[in-house]
C-alpha positions in Angstrom: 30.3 113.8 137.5 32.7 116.5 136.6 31.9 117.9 133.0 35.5 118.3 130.7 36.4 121.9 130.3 36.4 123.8 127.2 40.8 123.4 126.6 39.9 119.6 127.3 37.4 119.3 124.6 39.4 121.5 122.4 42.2 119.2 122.7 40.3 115.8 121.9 39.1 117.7 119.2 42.7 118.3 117.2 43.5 115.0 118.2 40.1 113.6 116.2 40.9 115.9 113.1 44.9 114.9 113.1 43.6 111.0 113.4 41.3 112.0 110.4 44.0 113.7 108.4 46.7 111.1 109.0 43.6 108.4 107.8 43.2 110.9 104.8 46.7 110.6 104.0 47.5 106.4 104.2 47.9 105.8 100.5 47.5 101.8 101.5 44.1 102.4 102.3 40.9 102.3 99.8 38.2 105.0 100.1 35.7 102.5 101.6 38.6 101.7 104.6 39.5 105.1 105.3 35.6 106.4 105.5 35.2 103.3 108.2 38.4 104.4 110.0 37.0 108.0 109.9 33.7 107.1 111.2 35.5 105.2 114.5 37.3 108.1 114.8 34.1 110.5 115.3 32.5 107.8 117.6 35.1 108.0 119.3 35.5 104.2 119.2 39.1 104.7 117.5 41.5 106.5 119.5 44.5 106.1 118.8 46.1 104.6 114.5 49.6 103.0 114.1 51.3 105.4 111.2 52.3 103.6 108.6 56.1 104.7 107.2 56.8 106.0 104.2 58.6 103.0 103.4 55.7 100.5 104.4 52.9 102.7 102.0 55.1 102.2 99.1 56.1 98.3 100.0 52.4 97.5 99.8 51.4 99.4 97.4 54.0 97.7 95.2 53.2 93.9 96.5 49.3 95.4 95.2 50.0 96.4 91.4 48.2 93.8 89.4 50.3 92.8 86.5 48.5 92.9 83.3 49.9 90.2 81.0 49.6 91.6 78.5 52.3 93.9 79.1 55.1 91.7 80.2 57.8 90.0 77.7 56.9 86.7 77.3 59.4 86.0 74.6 61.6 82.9 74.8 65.3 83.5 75.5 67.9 80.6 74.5 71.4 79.8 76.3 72.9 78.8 73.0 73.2 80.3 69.7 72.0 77.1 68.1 68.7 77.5 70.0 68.9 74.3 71.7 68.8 74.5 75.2 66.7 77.5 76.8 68.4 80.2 79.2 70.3 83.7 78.7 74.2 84.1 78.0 74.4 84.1 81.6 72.6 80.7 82.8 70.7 77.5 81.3 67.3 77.8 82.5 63.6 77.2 81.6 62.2 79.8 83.3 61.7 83.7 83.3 61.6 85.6 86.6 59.4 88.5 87.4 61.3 90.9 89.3 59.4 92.4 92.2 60.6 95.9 91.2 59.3 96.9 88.3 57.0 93.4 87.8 59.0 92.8 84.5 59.7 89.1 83.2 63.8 89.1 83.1 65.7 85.5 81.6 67.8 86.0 85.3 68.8 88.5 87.8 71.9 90.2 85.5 69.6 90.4 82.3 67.2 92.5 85.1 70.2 94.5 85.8 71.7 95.2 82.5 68.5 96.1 81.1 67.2 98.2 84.0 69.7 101.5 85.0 67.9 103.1 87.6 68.0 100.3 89.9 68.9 96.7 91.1 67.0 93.6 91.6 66.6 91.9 95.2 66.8 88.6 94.6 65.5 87.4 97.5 62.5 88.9 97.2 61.1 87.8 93.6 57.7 85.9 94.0 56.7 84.7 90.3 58.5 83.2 87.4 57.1 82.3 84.3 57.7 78.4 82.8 59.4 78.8 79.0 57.7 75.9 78.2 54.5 77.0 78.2 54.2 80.3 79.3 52.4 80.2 82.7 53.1 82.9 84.9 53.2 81.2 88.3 54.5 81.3 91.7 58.9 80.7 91.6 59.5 76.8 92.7 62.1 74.4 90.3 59.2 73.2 88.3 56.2 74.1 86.5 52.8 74.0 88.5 50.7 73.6 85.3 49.6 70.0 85.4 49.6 70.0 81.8 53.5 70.8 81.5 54.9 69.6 84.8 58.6 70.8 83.4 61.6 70.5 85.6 63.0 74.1 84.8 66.0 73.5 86.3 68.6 70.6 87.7 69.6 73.3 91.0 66.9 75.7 92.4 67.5 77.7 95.5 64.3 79.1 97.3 66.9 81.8 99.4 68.1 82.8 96.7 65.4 82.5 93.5 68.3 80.9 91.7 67.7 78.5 89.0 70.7 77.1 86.9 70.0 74.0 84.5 73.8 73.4 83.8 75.2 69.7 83.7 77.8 69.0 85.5 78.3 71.7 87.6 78.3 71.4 91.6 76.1 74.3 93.2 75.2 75.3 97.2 73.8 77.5 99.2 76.3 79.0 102.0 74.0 80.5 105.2 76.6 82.8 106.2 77.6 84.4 102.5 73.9 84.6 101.8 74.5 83.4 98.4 74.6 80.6 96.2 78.2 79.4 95.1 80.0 76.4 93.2 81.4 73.5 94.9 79.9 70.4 96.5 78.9 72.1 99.7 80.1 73.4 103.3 82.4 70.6 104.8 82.2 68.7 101.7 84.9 71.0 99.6 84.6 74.3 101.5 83.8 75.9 104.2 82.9 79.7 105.7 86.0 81.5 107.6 84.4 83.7 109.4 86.3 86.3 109.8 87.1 86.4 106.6 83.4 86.5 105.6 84.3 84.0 102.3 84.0 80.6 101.7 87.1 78.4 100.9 88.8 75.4 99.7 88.7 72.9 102.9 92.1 72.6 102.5 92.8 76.2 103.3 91.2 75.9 107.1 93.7 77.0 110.0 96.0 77.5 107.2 95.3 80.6 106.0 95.9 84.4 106.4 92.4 86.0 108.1 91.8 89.3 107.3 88.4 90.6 108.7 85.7 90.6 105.9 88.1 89.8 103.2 85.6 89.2 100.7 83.6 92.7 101.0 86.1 94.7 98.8 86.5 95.3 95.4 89.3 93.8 93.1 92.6 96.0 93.5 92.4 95.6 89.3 89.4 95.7 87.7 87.2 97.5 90.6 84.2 95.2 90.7 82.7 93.9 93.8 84.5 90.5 94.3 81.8 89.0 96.8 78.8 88.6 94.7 81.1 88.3 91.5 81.0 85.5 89.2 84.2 85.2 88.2 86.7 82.7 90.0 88.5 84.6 93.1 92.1 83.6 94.9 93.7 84.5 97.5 97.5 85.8 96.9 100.2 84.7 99.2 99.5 88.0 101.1 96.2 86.8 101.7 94.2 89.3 99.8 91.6 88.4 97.3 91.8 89.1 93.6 90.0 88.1 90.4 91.8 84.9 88.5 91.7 86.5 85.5 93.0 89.9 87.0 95.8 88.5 88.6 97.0 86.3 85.6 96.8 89.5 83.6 98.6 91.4 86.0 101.4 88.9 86.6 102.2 88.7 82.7 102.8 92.5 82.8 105.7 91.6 85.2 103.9 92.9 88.2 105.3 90.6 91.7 103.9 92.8 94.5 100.1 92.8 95.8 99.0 96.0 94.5 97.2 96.5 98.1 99.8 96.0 100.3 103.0 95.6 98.4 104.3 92.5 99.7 105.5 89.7 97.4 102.9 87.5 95.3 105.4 85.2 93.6 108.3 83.2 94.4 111.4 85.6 93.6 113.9 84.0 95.6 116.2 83.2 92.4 116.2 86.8 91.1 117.2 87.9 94.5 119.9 85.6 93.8 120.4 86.8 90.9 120.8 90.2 92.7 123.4 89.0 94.9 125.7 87.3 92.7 125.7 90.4 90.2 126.2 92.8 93.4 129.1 90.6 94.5 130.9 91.0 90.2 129.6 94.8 90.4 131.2 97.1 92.9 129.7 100.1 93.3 132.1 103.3 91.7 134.0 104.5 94.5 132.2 108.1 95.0 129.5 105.6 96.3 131.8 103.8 98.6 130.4 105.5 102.0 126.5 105.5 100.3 123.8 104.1 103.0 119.8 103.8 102.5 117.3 103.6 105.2 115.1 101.2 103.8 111.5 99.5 104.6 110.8 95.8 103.7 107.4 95.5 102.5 107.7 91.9 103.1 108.9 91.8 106.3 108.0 95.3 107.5 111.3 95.8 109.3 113.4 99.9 108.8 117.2 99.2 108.2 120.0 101.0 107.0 122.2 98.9 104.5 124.9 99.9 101.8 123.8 101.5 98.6 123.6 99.9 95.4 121.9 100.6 92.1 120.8 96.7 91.4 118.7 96.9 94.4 118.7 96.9 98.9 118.3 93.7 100.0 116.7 93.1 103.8 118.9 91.9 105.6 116.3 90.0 108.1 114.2 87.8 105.3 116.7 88.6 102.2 113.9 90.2 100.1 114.9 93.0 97.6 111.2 94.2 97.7 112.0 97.0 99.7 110.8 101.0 99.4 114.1 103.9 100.0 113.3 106.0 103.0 116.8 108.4 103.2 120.3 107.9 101.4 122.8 109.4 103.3 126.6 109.9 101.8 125.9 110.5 98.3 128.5 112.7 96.4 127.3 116.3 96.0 128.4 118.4 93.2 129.7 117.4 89.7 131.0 113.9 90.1 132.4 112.2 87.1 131.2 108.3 87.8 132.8 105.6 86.1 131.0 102.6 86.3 132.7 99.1 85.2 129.6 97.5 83.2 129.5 93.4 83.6 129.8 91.8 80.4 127.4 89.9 78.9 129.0 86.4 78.8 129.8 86.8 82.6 125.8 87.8 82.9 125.0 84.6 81.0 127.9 82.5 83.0 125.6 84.4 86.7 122.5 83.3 85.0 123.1 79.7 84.3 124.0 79.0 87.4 121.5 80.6 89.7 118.9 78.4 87.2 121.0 75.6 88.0 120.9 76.1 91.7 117.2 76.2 91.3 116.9 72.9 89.1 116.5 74.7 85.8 117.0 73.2 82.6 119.3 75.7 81.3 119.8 74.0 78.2 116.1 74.3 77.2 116.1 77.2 78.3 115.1 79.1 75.2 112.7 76.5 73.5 110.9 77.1 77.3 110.8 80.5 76.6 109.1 80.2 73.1 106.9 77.2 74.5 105.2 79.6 77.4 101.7 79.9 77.5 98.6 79.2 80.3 101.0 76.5 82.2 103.3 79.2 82.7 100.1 81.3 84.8 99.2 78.6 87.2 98.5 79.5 90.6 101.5 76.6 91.7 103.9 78.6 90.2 102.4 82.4 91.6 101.8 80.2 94.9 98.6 81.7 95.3 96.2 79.5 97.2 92.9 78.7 96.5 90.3 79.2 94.1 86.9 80.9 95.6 83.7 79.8 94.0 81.9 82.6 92.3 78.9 83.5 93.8 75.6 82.4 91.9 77.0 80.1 88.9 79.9 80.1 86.7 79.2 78.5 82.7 83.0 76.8 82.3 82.6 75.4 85.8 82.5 71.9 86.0 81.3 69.3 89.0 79.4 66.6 89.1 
């Protein structure tokens, strides 16, 4: 038999020692492992040892930390200010999770990330709760495993999710596709999952509305915050883009009628426009003016035309929308022009008004006691003709169900 030479055996050699240093090195072993692994290795009866990432050391050596007790907040945390039903401000609930980060009792995931700055909590991956009622810190499930208490700790518990919520009345389900928990009665029930716009939404908005690929994974255009895992109540404008309720409402009240994405019309403004045109028709434009032109852009329509200029505002001549941006003037008077403009009176304003809110089956004679009378009918999403309202993800307290 043929003996190995001396680069062979040098070779087998540096592979032995890198095997030992790598065994040296596995932070997930104990001492007692890694002197068995090492002795295999110089037997020669390990070859060859699958190296562990970064990533896997530190995800075991995480799942290993034994909690001591004695160190976590067991205090009891109440939904109410009266003390009477247990929870956080966030959810009713008669448990405590431990968060498999930092193996710290939170009342729910958003006290976790309130409290806690350097990171976030995974929901999906938290393993133990503890029961409020009587302090056992256990495995997560919807009620308490000590025989002794044997506490419901909450009306909806979701095992994806690690979600408890012990609110009456409130309708609660798990959608596959979002990954998340979200208020309603269920998929097909109330709502269901567009897929291409990655959301769930009111049944009644299937084949009906505007898809836009992953809708849902954006921020609101107004406040910035993520609106797919947000608890807040989402809608869809006419545009299609989502929004926060409470945004939008805001937004509209500061007499904002264009999506601030895209540009295009959000509410109905078809009797200003006619407002526009009757006042056009009363209000020539001064005669230095006469030959003015605009290339304009609808941002409703998206169609480039060039239409006469005048100072109340273009109008499209393909959908009649005055929403439109200036792109050139052309035949403006140059130099120092002396423009005499015949201002229309304010009971012929009045007389135009009246009757454009008559066309659109106004009560013109209340319309001032209207006008003091306006409050949160006058923000409904009827009269903005937005669509639908999308379930927050996780729970919402004012939401109401069952």
């Amino acid at each position: 038999m043929e003996k190995p030479s001396s680069q062979e055996e040098d070779e087998k050699f540096k592979a032995k020692r890198k095997l030992i240093q790598a065994i040296q090195k596995d932070a997930s072993l104990t001492q007692q492992e890694k002197a068995k692994k090492i002795q295999m290795v110089m037997s020669g009866k390990l070859l060859e040892i699958t190296s562990t990432s970064e990533k896997e050391v530190k995800e075991k050596a995480r799942t290993d930390i034994k909690v001591d007790e004695n160190t976590l907040d067991k205090t009891i945390t109440y939904n109410d200010p009266g003390k009477t039903f247990l929870g956080c401000k966030h959810y009713r609930v008669g448990a405590k999770i431990m968060a498999d980060c930092c193996h710290q009792l939170f009342t729910c995931r958003l006290c976790h990330d309130e409290v806690i700055s350097d990171h976030k909590i995974d929901r999906y991956a938290t393993k133990m709760m503890m029961c409020m009622h009587c302090q056992l810190v256990q495995p997560i499930s919807q009620k308490c495993s000590n025989t002794g208490c044997n506490q419901t700790l909450a009306r909806y518990y979701c095992d994806v999710c690690k979600f408890h919520d012990d609110s009456p009345n409130k309708d609660i389900y798990h959608c596959p596709d979002c990954g998340l928990c979200r208020i309603g009665k269920g998929i097909g029930i109330d709502f269901y999952h567009c897929n291409k716009c990655n959301m769930c939404l009111g049944i009644g908005l299937k084949d009906k509305h505007k898809c836009i690929e992953n809708n849902m994974k954006s921020d609101c255009p107004i406040c910035h915050t993520d609106l797919f895992t947000s608890r807040n109540s989402v809608m869809l404008m006419k545009c299609g883009h989502p929004i926060h309720a409470n945004c939008l409402n805001d937004y509209t009240r500061n007499g904002e009628s264009t999506c601030p994405i895209c540009s295009k019309s959000i509410v109905d403004m078809r009797m200003q426009w006619r407002l526009n045109d009757r006042i056009i028709q009363i209000q020539p434009m001064p005669v230095e003016f006469a030959n003015s032109t605009a290339d304009i852009l609808c941002s409703d329509c998206d169609a480039k035309n060039k239409v006469t200029y005048h100072f109340v505002g273009l109008k499209c001549p393909g959908c009649g929308s005055y929403n439109t941006k200036v792109l050139a003037t052309h035949g403006f008077p140059t130099g120092d022009v002396t423009i005499n403009v015949n201002e229309v009176n304010n009971e012929s304003l009045m007389n135009i008004i009246h009757e454009v809110e008559a066309e659109f089956g106004l009560n013109t004679a209340n319309a001032e006691e209207s006008e003091e009378d306006e409050g949160e009918e006058g923000d409904n999403g009827e009269e903005l003709q937005i669509h639908v309202e999308q379930p927050p993800s996780d729970s919402n307290q004012n939401s109401t169900g069952k």
